[in-house]
C-alpha angles and dihedrals in degrees: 000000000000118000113192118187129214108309096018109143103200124201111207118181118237122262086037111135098225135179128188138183134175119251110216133010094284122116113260125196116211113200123199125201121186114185111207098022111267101245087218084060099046096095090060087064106036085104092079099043091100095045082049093047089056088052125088120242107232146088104307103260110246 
């Protein structure tokens, strides 16, 4: 068992069976990251393909 307190990033390998639950009546944001994209997760995010094909592929300029 793993507490993280406010603020705590955790890296958790894929393939890793995992559970969480938050301690206390506070709000608690979970954040997932996929990198490259799960195939099985694509369809959550179809609805941006048109705004990411206007936009140019390259370092942000500033």
């Amino acid at each position: 068992m793993v507490e993280a307190e406010p603020g705590s990033v955790m890296r958790i390998p894929p393939d890793v069976m995992r559970y969480a639950e938050p301690i206390g009546d506070e709000v608690a944001l979970n954040l997932d990251v996929f990198s490259p994209i799960r195939p099985d997760y694509r369809h959550l995010v179809t609805y941006q393909d048109a705004e990411f094909a206007q936009q140019p592929v390259g370092p942000a300029p500033g």
